[in-house]
DRENTI-92044 format. One record per residue (C-alpha): residue in one letter; residue number from 1; x, y, z. Coordinates in pm, 1 decimal. Each point is the difference from the previous one (the first is absolute). Example, Ala and Ser with C-alpha at 12.3 -4.5 7.8 and 13.67 -1.06 7.14 Angstrom:
// DRENTI-92044
R:A:1:1230.0:-450.0:780.0
R:S:2:137.0:344.0:-66.0
//
This chain:
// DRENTI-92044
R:X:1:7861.1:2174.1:-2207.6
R:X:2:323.9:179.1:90.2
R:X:3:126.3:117.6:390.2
R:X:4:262.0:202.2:128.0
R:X:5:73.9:-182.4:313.4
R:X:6:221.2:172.8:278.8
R:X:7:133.9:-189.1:303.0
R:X:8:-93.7:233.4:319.8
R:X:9:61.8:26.6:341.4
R:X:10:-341.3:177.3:11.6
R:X:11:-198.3:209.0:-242.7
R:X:12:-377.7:135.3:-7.5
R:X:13:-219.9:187.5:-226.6
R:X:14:-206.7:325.4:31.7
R:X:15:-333.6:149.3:-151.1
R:X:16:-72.0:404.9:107.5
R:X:17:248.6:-33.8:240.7
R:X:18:-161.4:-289.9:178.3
R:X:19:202.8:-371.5:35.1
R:X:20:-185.3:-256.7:-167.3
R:X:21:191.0:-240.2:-23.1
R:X:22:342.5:-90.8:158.3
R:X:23:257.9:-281.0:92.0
R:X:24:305.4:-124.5:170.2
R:X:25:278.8:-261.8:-126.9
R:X:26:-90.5:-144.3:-330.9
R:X:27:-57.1:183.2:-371.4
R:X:28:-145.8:324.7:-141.5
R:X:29:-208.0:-144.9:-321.0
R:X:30:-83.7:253.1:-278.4
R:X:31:-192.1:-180.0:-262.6
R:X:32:-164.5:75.3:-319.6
R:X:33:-210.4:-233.2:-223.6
R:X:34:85.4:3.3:-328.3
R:X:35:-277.6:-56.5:-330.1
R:X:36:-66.6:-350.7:-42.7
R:X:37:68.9:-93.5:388.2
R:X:38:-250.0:-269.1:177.1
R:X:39:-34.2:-88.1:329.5
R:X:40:240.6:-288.2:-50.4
R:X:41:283.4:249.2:-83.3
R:X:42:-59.5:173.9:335.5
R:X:43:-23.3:-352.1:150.5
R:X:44:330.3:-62.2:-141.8
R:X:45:165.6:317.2:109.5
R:X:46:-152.1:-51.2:338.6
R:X:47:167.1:-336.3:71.1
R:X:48:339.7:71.0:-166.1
R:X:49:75.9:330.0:192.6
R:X:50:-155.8:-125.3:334.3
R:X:51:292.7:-328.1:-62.3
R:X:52:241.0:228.1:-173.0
R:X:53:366.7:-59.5:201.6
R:X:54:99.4:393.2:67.8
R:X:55:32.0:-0.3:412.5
R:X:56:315.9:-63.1:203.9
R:X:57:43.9:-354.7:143.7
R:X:58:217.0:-34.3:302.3
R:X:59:349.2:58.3:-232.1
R:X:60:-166.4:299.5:-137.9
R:X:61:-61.8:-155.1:-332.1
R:X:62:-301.0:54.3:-193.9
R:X:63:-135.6:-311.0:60.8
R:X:64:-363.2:21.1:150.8
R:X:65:-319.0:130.7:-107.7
R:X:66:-275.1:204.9:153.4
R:X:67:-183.9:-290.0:140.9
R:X:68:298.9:-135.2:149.7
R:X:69:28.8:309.6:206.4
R:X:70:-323.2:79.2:56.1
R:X:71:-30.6:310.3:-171.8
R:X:72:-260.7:189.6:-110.7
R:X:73:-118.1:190.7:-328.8
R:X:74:-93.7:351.1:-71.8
R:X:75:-161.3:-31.1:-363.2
R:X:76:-12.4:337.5:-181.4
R:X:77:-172.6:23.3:-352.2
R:X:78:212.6:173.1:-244.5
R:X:79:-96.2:21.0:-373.6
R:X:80:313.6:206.0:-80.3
R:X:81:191.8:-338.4:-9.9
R:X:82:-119.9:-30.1:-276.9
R:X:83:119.6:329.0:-178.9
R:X:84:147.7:-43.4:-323.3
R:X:85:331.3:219.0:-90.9
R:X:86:76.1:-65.3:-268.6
R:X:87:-95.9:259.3:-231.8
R:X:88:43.2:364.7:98.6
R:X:89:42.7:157.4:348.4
R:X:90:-388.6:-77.9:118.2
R:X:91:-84.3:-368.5:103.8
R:X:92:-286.8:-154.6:-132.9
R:X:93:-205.2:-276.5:227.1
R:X:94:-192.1:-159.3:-271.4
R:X:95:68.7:-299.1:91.6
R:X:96:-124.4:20.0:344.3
R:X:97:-335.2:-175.1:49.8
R:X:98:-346.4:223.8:-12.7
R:X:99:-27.1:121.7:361.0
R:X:100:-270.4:-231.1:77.4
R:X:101:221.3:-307.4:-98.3
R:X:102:295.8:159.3:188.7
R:X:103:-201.9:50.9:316.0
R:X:104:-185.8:-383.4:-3.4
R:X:105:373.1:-142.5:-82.8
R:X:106:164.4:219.0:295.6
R:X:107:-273.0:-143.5:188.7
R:X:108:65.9:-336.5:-66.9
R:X:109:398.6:5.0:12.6
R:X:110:-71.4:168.4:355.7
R:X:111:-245.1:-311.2:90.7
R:X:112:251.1:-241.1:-129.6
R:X:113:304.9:136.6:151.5
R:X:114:-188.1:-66.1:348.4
R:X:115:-126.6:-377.3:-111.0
R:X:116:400.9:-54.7:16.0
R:X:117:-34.8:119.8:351.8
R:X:118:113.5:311.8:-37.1
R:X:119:-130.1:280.2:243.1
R:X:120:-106.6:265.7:-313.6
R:X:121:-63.4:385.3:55.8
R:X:122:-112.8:174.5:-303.6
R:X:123:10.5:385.7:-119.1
R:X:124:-324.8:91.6:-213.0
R:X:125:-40.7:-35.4:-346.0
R:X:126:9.5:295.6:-218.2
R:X:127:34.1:243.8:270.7
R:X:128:288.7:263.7:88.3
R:X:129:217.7:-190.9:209.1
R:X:130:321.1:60.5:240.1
R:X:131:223.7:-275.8:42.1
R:X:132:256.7:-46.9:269.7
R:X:133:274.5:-294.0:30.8
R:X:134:298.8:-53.4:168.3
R:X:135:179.3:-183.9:-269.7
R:X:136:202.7:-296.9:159.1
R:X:137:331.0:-104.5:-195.5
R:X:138:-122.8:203.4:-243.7
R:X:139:-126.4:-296.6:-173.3
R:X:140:-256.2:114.4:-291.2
R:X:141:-70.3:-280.5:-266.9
R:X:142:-280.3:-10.2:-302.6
R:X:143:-218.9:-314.2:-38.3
R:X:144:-250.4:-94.0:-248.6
R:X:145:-224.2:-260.6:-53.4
//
C-alpha cells in the first residue's frame, strides 16, 4: 500500500458540497492499495504512520508522532497514487488494486489506523471528493508498506 501523508493543523473532506469528514491537529492520509496488497500491508502501514516521528517536540524538532500528540486522521482513498508516468504524457493506474480490493483495503487501513488509537475520519471511496488542509510545516512525506 502507498500514502501521501501531510502533517495538518486541520483538514476535512467534502462530497456534493457536504463535509463528511473532517479533523484538527494530526495528518491528512491519502492512500491507495496497490495489486497484490493484503490486509497485513494495510496493518503495516497503519502502525508505522500512526508511530511515524514527524510532529514538533518541545525544541521544535521532529521528534513525536501522532499518538504522542493526540492527533487525529482524515483517511482519503486515492488510487491515483498509484499512476504510473513513465511512458508518455497520460498515467496509467494498472497497478492499483480492482476497486473492490481498493475499497475492502481502505477499509481496513482506516480500521487499523484507529486500533493504534487514532481518532480516524474517512472521505468515501470512489466518489468525487473535495479536500481541504491546512498544511502545518509543510511537512508532506510518502510511506509504503
Amino acid at each position: 500500500m502507498r500514502a501521501l501523508v501531510q502533517r495538518v493543523g486541520s483538514a476535512s473532506v467534502s462530497v456534493s458540497n457536504t463535509v463528511i469528514g473532517e479533523i484538527g491537529e494530526g495528518l491528512l492520509i491519502l492512500v491507495c492499495a496497490m495489486g497484490g496488497d493484503t490486509e497485513a500491508e494495510a496493518e503495516a502501514l497503519a502502525a508505522r504512520i500512526a508511530k511515524l516521528r514527524i510532529f514538533r517536540d518541545e525544541a521544535g524538532k521532529m521528534n513525536r508522532s501522532l499518538l504522542d500528540v493526540q492527533g487525529a486522521a482524515l483517511v482519503v482513498s486515492q488510487f491515483t497514487l498509484a499512476a504510473d508516468t513513465s511512458r508518455g504524457n497520460r498515467p496509467g493506474f494498472s497497478s492499483a488494486a480492482p476497486p473492490d480490493v481498493g475499497e475492502r483495503l481502505y477499509l481496513h487501513f482506516a480500521r487499523a489506523m484507529a486500533e493504534q488509537g487514532v481518532p480516524v475520519a474517512t472521505g468515501r471511496f470512489g466518489a468525487d471528493m473535495q479536500v481541504s488542509l491546512v498544511n502545518d510545516g509543510p511537512v508532506t512525506i510518502w510511506v509504503e508498506a
